[in-house]
C-alpha positions as CSV (number, residue, x, y, z in Angstrom):
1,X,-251.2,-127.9,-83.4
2,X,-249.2,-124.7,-82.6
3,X,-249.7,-123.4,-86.1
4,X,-245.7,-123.2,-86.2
5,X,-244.4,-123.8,-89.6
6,X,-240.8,-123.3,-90.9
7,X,-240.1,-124.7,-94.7
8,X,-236.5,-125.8,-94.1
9,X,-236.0,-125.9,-97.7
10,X,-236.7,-122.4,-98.4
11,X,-234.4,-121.2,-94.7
12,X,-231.9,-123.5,-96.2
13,X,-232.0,-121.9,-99.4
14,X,-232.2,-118.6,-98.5
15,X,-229.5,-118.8,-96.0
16,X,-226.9,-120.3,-98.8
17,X,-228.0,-117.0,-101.0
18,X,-226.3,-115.1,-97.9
19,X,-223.6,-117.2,-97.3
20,X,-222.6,-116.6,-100.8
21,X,-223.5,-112.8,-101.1
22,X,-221.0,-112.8,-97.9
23,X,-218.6,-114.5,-99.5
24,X,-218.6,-112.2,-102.5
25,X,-218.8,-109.1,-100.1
26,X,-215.9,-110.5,-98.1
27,X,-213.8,-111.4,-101.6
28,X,-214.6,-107.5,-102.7
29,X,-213.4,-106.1,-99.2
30,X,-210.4,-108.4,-99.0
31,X,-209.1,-107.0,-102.3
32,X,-208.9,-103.7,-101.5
33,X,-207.5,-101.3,-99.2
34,X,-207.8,-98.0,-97.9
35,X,-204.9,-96.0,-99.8
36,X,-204.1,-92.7,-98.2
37,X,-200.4,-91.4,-98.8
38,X,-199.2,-89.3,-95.8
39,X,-197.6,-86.8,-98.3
40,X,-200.9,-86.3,-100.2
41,X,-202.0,-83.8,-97.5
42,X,-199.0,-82.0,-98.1
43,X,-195.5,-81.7,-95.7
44,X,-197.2,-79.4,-92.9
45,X,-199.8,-82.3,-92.6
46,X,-198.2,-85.1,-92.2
47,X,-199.6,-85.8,-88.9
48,X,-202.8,-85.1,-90.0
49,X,-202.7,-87.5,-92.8
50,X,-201.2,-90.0,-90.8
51,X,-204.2,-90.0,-88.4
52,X,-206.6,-90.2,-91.1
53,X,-204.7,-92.7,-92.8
54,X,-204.9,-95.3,-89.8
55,X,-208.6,-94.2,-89.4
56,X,-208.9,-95.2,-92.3
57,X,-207.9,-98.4,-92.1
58,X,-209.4,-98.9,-88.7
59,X,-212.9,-98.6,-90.4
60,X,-211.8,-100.9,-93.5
61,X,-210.7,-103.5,-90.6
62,X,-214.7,-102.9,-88.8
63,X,-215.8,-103.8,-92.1
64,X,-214.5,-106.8,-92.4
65,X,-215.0,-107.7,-89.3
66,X,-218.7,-107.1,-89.8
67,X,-218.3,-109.0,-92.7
68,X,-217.4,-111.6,-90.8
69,X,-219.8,-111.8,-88.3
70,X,-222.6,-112.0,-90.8
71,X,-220.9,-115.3,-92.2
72,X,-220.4,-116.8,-89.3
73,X,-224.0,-116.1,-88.1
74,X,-225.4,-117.1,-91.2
75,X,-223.7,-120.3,-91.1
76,X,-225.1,-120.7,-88.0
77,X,-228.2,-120.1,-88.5
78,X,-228.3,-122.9,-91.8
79,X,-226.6,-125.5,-88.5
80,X,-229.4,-124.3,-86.7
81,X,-232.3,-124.7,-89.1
82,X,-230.7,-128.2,-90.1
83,X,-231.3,-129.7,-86.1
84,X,-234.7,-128.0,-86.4
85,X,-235.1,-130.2,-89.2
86,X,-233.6,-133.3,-88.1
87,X,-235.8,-132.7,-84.8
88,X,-238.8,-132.2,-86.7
89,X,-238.7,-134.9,-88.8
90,X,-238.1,-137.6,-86.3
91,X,-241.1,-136.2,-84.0
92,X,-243.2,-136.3,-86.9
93,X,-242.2,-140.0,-87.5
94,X,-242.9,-140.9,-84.3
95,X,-246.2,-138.9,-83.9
96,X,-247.3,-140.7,-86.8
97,X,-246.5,-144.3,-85.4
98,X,-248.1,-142.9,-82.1
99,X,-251.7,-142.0,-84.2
């Protein structure tokens, strides 16, 4: 026995919880955005606000991005731990008609 034991339940379970907490991240990000009017630096500025404007939004868009790469790996990771499963559960079977 390797003393290897994953509760696919509770991976399952707990994987959903971050699939959702991503979905609600990615819903919050989504409905916002960075809001930066060039003027609001004042006239001898401009360029100024300009470049911290598409910075701005440059980070906002890394964000998301991140956002997204958490879903997708999450998602998966729940694939993942459903083969392990699958895998398990027929070597068990067949273990147990070996015994």
């Amino acid at each position: 026995m390797s003393g290897i034991h994953l509760d696919h339940g509770a991976a399952l379970q707990a994987l959903s919880r971050l699939l959702l907490d991503g979905e609600e991240q990615h819903r919050r990000h989504l409905s916002t955005r960075p809001a930066l009017p060039v003027a609001a630096l004042g006239r001898d500025f401009a360029a100024h606000g300009a470049q911290i404007a598409a910075m701005l939004h440059r980070v906002h868009d890394t964000g998301r991005e991140r956002i997204d790469a958490l879903r997708t790996t999450a998602e998966s990771a729940a694939a993942q731990v459903r083969v392990f499963g699958d895998i398990d559960k027929h070597l068990g079977a067949h273990l147990r008609g070996v015994h």
